[in-house]
C-alpha positions as CSV (number, residue, x, y, z in Angstrom):
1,X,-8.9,17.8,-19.8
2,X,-11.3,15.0,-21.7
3,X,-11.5,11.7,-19.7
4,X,-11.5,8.9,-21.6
5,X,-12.7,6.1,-19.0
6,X,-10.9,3.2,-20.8
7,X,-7.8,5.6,-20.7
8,X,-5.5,4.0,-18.4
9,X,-3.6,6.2,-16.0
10,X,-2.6,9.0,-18.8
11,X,-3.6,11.4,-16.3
12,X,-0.4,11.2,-14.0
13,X,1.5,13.7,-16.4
14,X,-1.3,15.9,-15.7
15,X,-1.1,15.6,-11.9
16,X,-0.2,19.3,-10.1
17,X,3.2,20.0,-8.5
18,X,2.9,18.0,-5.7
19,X,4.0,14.6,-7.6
20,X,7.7,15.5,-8.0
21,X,11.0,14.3,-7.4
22,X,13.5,16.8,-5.1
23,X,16.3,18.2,-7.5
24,X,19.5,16.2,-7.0
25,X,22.5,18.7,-6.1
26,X,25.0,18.5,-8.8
27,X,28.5,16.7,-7.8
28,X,31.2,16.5,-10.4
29,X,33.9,14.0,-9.3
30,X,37.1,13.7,-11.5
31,X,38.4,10.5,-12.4
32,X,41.9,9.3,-13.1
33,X,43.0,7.5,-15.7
34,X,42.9,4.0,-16.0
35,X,45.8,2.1,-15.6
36,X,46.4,-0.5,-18.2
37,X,45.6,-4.2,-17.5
38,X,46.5,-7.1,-19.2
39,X,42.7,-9.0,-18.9
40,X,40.8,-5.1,-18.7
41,X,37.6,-4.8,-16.6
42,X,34.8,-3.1,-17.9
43,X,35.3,0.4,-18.4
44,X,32.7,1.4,-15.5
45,X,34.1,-0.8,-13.4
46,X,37.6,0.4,-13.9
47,X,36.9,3.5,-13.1
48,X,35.3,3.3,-9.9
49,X,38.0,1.1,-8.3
50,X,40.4,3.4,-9.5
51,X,38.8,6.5,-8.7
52,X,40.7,8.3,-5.4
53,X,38.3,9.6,-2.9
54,X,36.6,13.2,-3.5
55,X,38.2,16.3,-3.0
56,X,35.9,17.5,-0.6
57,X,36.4,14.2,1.4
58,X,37.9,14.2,5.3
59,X,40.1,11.1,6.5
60,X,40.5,9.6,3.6
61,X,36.7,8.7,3.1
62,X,35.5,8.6,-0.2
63,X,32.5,12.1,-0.6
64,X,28.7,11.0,-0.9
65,X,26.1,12.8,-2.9
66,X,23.3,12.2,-0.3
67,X,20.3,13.9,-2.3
68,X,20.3,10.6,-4.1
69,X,20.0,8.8,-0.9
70,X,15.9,8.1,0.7
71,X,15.5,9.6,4.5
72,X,16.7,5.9,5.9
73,X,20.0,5.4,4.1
74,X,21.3,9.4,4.6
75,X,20.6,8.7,8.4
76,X,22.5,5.4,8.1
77,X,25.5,6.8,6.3
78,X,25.7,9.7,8.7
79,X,25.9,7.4,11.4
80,X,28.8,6.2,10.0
81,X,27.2,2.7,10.7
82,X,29.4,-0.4,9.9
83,X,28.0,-3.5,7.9
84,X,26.0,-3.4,5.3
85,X,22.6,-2.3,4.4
86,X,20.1,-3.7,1.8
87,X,19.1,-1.3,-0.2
88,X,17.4,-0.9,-3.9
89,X,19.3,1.0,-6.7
90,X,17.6,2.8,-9.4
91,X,19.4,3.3,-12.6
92,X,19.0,5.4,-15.4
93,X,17.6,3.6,-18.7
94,X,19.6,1.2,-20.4
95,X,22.4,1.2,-17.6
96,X,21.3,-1.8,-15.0
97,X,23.8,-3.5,-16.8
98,X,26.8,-1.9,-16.2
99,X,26.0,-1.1,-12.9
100,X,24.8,-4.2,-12.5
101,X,28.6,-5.3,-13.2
102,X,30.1,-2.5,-11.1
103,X,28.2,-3.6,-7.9
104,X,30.1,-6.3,-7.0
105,X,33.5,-5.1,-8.3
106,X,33.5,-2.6,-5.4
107,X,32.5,-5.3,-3.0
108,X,28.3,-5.3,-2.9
109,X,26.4,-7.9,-3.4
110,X,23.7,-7.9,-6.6
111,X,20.9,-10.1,-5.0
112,X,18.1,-9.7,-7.5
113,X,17.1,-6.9,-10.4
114,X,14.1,-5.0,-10.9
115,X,13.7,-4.4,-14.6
116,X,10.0,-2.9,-14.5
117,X,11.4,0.0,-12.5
118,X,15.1,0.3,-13.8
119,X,16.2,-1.0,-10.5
120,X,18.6,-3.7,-8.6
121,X,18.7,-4.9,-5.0
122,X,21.5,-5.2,-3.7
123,X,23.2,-5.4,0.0
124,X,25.9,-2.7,0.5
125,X,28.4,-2.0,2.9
126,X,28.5,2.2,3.6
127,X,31.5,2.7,1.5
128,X,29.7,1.2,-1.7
129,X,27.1,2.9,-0.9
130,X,28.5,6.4,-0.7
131,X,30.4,5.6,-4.5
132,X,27.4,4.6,-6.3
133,X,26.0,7.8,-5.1
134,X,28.5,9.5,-7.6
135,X,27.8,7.5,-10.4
136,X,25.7,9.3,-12.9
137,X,24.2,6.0,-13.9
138,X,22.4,5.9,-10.8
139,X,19.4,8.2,-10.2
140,X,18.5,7.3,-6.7
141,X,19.2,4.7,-4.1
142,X,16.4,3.9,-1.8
143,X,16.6,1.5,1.7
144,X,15.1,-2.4,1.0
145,X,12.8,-1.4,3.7
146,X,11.0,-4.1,5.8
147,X,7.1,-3.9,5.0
148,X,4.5,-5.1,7.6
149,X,1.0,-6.7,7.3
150,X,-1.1,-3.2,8.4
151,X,-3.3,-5.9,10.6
152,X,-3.6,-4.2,13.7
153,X,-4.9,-4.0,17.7
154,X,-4.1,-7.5,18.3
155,X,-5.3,-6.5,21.9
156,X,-9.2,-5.8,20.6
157,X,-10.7,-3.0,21.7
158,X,-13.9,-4.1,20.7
159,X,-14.1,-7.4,22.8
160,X,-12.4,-11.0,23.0
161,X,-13.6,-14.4,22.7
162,X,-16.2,-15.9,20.5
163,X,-17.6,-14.1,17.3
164,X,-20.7,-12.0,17.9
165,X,-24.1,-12.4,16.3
166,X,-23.5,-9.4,14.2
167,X,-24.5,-8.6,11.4
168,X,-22.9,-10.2,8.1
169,X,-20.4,-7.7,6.2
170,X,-22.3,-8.2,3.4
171,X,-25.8,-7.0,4.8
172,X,-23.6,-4.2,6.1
173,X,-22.4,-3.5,2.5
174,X,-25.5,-2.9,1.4
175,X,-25.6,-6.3,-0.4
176,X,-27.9,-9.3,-0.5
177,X,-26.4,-13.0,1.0
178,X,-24.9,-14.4,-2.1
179,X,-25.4,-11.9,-5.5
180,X,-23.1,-10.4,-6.2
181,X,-20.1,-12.6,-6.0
182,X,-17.7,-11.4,-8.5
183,X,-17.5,-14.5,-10.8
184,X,-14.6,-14.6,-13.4
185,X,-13.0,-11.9,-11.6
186,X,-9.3,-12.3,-10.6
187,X,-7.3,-10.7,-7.2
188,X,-4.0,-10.8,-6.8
189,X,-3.5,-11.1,-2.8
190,X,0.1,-9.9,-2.1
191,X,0.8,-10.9,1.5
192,X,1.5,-13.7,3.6
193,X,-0.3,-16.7,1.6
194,X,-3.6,-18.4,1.7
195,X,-4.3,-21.4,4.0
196,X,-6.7,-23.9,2.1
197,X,-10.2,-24.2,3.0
198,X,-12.9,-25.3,2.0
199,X,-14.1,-21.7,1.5
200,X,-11.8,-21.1,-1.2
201,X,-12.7,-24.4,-2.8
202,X,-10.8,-24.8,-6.5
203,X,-10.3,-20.8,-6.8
204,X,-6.9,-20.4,-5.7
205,X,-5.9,-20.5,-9.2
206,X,-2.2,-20.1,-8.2
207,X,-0.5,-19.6,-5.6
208,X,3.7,-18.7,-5.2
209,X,6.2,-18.1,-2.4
210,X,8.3,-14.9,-3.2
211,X,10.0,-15.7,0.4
212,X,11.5,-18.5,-1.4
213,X,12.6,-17.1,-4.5
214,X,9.1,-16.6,-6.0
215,X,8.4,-20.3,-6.9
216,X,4.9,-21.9,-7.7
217,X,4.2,-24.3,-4.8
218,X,1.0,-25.4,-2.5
219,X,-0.9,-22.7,-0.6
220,X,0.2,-22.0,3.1
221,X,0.1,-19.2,5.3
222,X,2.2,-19.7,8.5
223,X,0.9,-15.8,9.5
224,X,-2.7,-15.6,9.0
225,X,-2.9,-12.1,8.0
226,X,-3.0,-12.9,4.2
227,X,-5.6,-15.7,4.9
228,X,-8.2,-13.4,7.1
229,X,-7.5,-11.0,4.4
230,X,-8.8,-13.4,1.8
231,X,-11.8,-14.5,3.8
232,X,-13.0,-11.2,3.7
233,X,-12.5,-10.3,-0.4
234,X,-14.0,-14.0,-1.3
235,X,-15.1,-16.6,1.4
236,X,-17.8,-18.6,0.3
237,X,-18.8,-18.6,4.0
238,X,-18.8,-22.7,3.8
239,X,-15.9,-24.0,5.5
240,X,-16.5,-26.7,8.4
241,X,-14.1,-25.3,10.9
242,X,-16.0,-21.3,11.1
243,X,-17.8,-21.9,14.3
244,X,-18.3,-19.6,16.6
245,X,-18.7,-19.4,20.4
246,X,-22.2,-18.3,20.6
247,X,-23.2,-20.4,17.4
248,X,-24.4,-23.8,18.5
249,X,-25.6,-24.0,14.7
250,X,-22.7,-26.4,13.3
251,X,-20.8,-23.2,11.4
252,X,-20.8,-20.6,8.8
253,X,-21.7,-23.0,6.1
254,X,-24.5,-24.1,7.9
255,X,-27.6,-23.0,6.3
256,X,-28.9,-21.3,9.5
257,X,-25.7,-19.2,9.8
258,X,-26.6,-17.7,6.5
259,X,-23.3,-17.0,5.4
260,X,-22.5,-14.8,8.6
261,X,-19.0,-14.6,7.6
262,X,-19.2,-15.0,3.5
263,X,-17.0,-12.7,1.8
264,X,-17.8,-10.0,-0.8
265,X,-16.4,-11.5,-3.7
266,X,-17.3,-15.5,-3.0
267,X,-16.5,-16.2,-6.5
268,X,-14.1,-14.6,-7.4
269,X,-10.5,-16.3,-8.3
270,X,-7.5,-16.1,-5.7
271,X,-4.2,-15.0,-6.9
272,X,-2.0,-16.0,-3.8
273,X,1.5,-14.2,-3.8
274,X,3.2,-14.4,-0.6
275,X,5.6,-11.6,0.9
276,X,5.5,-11.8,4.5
277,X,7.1,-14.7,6.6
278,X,5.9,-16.3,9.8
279,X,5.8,-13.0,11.5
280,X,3.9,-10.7,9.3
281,X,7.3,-9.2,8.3
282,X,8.7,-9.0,4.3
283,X,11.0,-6.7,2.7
284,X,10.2,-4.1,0.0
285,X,12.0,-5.5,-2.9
286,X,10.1,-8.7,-2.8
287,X,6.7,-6.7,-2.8
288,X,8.0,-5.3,-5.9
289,X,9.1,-8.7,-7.4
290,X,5.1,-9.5,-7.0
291,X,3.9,-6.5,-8.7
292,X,5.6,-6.9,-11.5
293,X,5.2,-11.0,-11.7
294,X,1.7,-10.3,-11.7
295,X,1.9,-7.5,-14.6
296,X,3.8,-10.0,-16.3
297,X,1.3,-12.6,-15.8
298,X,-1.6,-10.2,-15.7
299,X,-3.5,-12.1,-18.9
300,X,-2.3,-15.6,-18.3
301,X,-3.4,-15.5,-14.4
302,X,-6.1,-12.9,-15.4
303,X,-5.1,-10.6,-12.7
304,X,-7.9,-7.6,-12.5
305,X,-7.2,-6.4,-9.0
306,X,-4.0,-6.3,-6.8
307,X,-4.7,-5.8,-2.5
308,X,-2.1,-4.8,-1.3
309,X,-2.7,-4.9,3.0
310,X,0.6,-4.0,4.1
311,X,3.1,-1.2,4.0
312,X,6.5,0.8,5.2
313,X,6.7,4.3,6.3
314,X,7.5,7.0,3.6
315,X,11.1,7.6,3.3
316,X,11.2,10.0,0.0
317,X,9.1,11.0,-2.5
318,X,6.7,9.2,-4.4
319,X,8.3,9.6,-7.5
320,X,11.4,7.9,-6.7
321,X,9.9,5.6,-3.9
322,X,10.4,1.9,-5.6
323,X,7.4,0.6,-4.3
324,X,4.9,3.5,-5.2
325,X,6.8,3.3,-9.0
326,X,5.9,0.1,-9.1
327,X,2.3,0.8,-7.8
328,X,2.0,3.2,-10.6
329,X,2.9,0.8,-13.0
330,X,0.3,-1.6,-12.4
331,X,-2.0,0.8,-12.6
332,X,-0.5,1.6,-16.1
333,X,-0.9,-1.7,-17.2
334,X,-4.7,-1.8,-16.2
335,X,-4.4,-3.5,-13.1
336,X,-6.7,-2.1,-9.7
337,X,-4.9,-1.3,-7.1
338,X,-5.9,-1.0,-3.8
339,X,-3.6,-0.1,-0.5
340,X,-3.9,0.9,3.0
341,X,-3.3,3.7,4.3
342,X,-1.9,2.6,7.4
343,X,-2.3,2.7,11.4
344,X,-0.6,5.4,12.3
345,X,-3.4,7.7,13.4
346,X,-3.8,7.6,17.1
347,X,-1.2,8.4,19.6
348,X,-2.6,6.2,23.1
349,X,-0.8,8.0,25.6
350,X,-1.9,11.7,24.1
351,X,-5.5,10.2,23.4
352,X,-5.7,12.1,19.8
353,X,-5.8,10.9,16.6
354,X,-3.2,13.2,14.2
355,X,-2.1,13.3,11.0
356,X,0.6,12.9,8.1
357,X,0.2,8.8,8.9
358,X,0.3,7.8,5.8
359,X,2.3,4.7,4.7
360,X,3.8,3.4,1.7
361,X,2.3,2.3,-1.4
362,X,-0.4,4.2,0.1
363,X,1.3,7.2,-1.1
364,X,0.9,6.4,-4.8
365,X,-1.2,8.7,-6.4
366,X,-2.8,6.0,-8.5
367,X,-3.5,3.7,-5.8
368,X,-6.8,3.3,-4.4
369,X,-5.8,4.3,-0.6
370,X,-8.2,2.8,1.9
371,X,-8.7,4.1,5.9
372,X,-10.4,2.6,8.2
373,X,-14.1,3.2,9.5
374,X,-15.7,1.2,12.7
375,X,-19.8,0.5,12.8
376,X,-19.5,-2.6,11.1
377,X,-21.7,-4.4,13.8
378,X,-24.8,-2.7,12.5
379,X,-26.8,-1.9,8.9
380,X,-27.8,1.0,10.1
381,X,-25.1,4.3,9.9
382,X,-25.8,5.7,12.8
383,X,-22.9,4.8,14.8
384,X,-20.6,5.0,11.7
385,X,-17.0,7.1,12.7
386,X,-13.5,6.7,11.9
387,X,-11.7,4.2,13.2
388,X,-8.7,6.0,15.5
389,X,-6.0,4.5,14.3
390,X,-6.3,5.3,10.9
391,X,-3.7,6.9,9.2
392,X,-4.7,10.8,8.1
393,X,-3.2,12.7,5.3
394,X,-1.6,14.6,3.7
395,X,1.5,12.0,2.9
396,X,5.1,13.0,3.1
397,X,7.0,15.1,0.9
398,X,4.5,15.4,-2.1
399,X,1.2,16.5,0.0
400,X,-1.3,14.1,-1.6
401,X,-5.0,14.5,0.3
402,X,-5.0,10.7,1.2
403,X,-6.5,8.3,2.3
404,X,-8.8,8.7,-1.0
405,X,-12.1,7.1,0.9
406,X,-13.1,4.9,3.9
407,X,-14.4,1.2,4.5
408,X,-15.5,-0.8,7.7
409,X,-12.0,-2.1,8.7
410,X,-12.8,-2.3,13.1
411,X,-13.8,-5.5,14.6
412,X,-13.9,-8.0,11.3
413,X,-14.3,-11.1,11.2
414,X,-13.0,-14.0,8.6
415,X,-11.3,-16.9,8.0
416,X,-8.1,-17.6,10.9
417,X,-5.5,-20.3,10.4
418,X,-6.2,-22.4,13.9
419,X,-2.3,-23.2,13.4
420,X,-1.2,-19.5,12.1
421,X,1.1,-17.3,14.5
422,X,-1.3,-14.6,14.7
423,X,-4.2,-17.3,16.2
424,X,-1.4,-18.8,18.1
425,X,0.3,-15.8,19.7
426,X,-2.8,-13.7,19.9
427,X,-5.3,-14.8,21.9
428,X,-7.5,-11.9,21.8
429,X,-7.8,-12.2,18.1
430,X,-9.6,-15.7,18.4
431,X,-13.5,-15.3,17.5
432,X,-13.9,-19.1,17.5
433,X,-12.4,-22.6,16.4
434,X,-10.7,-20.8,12.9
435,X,-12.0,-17.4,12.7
436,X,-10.3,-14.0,13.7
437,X,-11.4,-10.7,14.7
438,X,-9.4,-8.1,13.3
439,X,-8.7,-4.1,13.2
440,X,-7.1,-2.0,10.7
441,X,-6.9,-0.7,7.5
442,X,-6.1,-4.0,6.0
443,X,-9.1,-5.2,6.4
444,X,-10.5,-1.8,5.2
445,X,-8.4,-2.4,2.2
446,X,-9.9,-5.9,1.6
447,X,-13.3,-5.1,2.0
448,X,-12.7,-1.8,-0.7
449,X,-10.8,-4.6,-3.2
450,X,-14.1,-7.3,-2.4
451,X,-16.1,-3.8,-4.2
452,X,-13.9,-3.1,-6.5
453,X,-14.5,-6.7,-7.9
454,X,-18.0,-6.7,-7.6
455,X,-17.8,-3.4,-9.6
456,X,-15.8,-5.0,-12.9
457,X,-18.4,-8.1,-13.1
458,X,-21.0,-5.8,-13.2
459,X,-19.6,-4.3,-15.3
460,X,-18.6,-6.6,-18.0
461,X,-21.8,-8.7,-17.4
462,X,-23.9,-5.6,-19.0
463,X,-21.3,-4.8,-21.7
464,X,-20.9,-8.8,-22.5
465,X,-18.9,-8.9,-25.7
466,X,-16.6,-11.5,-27.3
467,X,-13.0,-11.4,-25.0
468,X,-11.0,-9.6,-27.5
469,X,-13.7,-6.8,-27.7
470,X,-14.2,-6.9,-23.7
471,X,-14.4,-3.5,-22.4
472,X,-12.4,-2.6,-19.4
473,X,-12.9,0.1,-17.0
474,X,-9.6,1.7,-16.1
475,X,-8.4,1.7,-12.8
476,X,-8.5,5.9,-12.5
477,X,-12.3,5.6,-13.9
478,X,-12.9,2.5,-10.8
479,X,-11.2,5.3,-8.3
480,X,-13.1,8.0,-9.6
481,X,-16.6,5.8,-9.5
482,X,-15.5,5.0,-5.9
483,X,-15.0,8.4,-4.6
484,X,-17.9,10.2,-6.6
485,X,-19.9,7.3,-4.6
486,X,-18.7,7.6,-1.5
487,X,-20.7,8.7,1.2
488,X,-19.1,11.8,3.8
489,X,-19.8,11.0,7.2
490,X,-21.6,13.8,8.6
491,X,-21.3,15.5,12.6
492,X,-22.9,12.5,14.3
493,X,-19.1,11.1,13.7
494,X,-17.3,14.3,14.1
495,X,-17.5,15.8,10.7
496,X,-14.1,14.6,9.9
497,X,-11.8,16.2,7.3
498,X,-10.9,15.5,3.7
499,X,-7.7,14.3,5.2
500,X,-9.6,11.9,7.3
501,X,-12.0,10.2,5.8
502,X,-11.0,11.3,1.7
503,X,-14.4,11.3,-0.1
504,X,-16.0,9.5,2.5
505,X,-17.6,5.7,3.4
506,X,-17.6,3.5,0.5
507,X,-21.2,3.2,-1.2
508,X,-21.0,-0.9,-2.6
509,X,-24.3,-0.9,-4.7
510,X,-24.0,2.6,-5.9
511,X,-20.7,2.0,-7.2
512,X,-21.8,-1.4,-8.2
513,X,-24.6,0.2,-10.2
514,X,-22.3,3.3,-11.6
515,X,-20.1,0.5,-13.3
516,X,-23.0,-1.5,-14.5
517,X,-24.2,1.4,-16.9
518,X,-20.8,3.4,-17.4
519,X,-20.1,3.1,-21.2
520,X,-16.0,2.4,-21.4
521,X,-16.0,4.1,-24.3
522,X,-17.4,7.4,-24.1
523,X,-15.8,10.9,-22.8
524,X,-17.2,12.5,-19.8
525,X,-16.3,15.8,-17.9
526,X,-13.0,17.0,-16.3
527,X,-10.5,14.2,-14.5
528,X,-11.7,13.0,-11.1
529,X,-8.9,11.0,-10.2
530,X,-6.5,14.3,-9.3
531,X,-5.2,13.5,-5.6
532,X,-6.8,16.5,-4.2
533,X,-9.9,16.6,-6.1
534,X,-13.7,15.1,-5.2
535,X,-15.1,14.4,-8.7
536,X,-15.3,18.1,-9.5
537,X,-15.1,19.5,-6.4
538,X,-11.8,21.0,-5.0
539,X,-10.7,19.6,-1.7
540,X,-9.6,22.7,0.1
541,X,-7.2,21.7,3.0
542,X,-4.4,23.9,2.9
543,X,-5.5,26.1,5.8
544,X,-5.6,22.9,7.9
545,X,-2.1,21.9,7.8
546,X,0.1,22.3,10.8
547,X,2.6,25.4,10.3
548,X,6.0,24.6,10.6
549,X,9.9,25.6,9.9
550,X,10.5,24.0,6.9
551,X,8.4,23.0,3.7
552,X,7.7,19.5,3.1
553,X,4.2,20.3,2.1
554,X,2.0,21.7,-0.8
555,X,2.5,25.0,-2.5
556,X,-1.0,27.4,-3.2
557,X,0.4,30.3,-5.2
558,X,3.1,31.7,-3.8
559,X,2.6,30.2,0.5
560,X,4.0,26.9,0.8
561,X,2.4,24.8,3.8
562,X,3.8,22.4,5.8
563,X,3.3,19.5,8.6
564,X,6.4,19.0,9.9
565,X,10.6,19.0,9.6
566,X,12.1,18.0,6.3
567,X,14.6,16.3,7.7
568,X,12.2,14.4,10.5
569,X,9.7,12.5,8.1
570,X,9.5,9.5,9.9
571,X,6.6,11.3,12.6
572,X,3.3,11.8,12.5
573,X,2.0,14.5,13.2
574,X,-0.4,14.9,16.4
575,X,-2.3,18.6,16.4
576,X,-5.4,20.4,16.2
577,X,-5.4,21.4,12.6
578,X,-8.3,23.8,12.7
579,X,-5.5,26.4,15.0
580,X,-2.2,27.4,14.6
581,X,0.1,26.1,16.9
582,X,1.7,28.1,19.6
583,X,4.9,29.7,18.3
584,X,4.6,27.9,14.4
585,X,5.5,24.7,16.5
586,X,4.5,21.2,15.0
587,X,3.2,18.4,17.5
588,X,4.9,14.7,16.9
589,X,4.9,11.8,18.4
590,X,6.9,8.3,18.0
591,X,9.3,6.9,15.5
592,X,7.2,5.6,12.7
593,X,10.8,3.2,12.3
594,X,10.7,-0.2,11.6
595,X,11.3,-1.3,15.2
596,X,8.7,0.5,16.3
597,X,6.3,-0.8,14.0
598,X,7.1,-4.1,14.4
599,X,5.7,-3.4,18.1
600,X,3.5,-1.2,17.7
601,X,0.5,-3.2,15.7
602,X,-2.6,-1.9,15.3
């Protein structure tokens, strides 16, 4: 089809098969009458109370139609678990309403609603939970899951102690000291806050605390995850306290440091929208509350790109995953945005990297989905690989050939918060007085957003026009510029796969230059945004996957391929996917659960 690169995201109704939601299994329950009342409840709220439990029900507990239930919340109400779960309900059109109302009448609690996605979050004990599945108001229900801050290896690999005279990201990048810097361009940073510094000086333009109900207050960052993050999309490199141990110079401001530890996008505007509490730990529906603030707020914050360094593992499909919905919805409104892929890729005790890592929102097929590559020390390319730890494709249930490229995410160093938990708790993270040396696809994902901004002002800078008549590159013609860029590493890193590395190692000033002279306006070639295509070339992986029992993956004509169990998607999957298994076996390791992540940190 025509590509239209000011189109938006129309090209998701063209996307193959793979994006689909599983068919719900019809369940007809039969209600009784109502019984008069003198003050009458609402009519959907009548009927539930007085409905008698299923037919098909055994000791008097009331039936469940569990196709409408995520992987999470069918385990918990098979467990028969007591207590209640958080959990996020999505209605059909028109009806949050009423079900709003009907919530707490059967004794859940409503705690907040979701009206970009047709959705409320609610907390609900299993009985609830099991009726609203029979309500044909209610299309799915999906666990409030906790997300994590994808900063990992808090035990380096790569070294403790003082910062090493490497050499600066940006010389790495391809990019001079200080031009570009991304001026007038505005990043939404949804994570655990920005401490103050003086190397974001006057450009956190706003800053506000969705752990305390979303309210506009003063920049903080008990964690440190969502400041380190920052440091790398925009320090200005000039903040007293970045001194390292080997530099006897004063600091990164000083004029001998050269900026060693400047950010890519050193003038661009700070959108702070914090998630995550002290420990690096949020939930999904507040994630989502900070999407769509900053859709909302998109033109009067001027929001241009979301970063989105952090994640949950995928529990359903992406079309009825909350969190990827409301990914795809950002996009839709013209908003970048730009996720990790996760650090699920390496299994220590096997010593193998292995595949179907993927986390969510880096399942959404709009999403720029960022793994991690090490060789950041160097300009040269030579010693270049993928980082272990970083999460393969395909992703759960739909198959989507993620991550979509790479960028250095191993051994970086930024701004750290002397008094965060993460300097505190972690001494190995410490690379002097207030900076942090980090691993993981977070910081991939920052350094891919720092591009990404440096792309638009080149952009409108050579296409300057009045603000009304501004063009904008959309964010499927910023992916595709991106990936038609990118750079495969070769065999001196282990000619990885298309499921490793995606289209390969970002290219910053051939991207940069791509944007500078792409026309917004005109039409050019077929769509390169599709989740298994390179530009125009077809990504063939399906004779990689691991063979398994039952199909969770993607369908070529008539053979459908899978990488695991249908009902186990919460593994990743640890083989050699050039061979067939012995006996059609898949290889997993570990619980990709929340307890488990929570301790296992990359």
């Amino acid at each position: 089809m025509a590509f239209t690169a000011s189109g938006g995201w129309s090209y998701m109704a063209h996307l193959p098969s793979a994006v689909r939601l599983s068919s719900a299994i019809a369940l007809t329950l039969t209600l009784m009458a109502a019984v008069t009342q003198a003050q009458p409840r609402p009519k959907a709220v009548r009927d539930a109370r007085e409905a008698p439990a299923s037919a098909g029900a055994t000791n008097g507990a009331v039936n469940v139609n569990d196709q409408k239930l995520d992987t999470a919340l069918r385990a918990w109400v098979r467990g028969g678990s007591a207590g209640s779960r958080g959990a996020i309900v999505t209605v059909a059109p028109g009806a949050e309403t009423v079900v709003g109302d009907l919530i707490p009448a059967l004794g859940g609690l409503l705690k907040n609603r979701l009206p970009g996605i047709n959705a409320l979050v609610t907390d609900l004990p299993r009985g609830v939970l099991m009726k609203l599945t029979l309500d044909p108001s209610v299309v799915s229900i999906s666990a409030d899951t906790p997300v994590l801050a994808i900063d990992g290896n808090l035990t380096s690999s790569n070294g403790n102690g003082p910062a090493r005279d490497a050499a600066p990201l940006r010389a790495v990048m391809g990019l001079s000291p200080s031009r570009p810097a991304a001026a007038g361009i505005g990043i939404a940073i949804i994570d655990s806050g920005i401490t103050p510094s003086d190397a974001f000086a006057g450009r956190i333009t706003a800053f506000y605390d969705f752990t305390r109900g979303g309210i506009e207050t003063a920049p903080i960052d008990p964690y440190g995850h969502g400041t380190h993050v920052a440091g790398i999309i925009g320090s200005s490199g000039t903040n007293s306290g970045e001194t390292s141990g080997s530099d006897t110079s004063g600091g990164s401001g000083s004029p001998s440091n050269d900026g060693q530890y400047r950010g890519l996008g050193p003038d661009a505007r700070l959108i702070a929208l914090r998630v995550l509490d002290d420990h690096g730990a949020g939930e999904t529906s507040l994630v989502i509350q900070a999407i769509e603030f900053a859709i909302a707020r998109r033109d009067t914050l001027g929001i241009d790109v979301i970063n989105l360094s952090l994640g949950h593992p995928i529990y359903e499909p992406a079309a009825s995953d909350p969190l990827v919905r409301a990914v795809e919805r950002a996009v839709g409104a013209g908003i970048v945005v730009v996720a990790s892929a996760g650090n699920f890729g390496y299994n220590a005790e096997m010593a193998r990297s292995g595949y179907a890592g993927i986390t969510s929102p880096g399942n959404a097929p709009s999403a720029i989905t960022v793994g991690a590559m090490r060789g950041v020390e160097t300009v040269t390319r030579d010693d270049d690989d993928v980082a272990p730890y970083s999460s393969r494709g395909p992703s759960w249930y739909d198959g989507f050939a993620k991550p979509d490229l790479l960028a250095f995410g191993h051994g970086i160093v930024s701004i750290g918060d002397a008094a965060s938990t993460l300097y505190t708790d972690y001494p190995s993270v410490r690379a002097g007085s207030s900076l942090m040396r980090l691993n993981g696809t977070s910081m991939a994902t920052a350094v891919t957003t720092g591009v990404v901004a440096l792309m638009l002002e080149a952009h409108r800078q050579t296409h300057a026009q009045p603000q009304e008549l501004l063009p904008t590159l959309a964010p499927a013609t910023i992916k595709a510029i991106l990936r038609y860029t990118s750079t495969p590493l070769d065999a001196i890193a282990g000619s990885p796969d298309a499921l490793t590395q995606g289209a390969g190692a970002i290219n910053a000033p051939d991207a940069i230059a791509a944007a500078r002279h792409l026309d917004a306006n005109i039409t050019f070639g077929d769509d390169p945004a599709q989740p298994n295509v390179v530009w125009s070339q077809t990504i063939d992986w399906a004779s990689n996957v691991v063979w398994g029992f039952d199909a969770v993956g993607t369908r070529t004509g008539d053979q459908t391929f899978t990488w695991g169990y249908v009902e186990d998607p919460l593994h990743t999957v640890w083989a050699d996917l050039s061979t067939k298994p012995t006996g059609g076996q898949t290889f997993c390791w570990g619980d990709v659960d929340t307890s488990s992540t929570r301790r296992q940190r990359f």
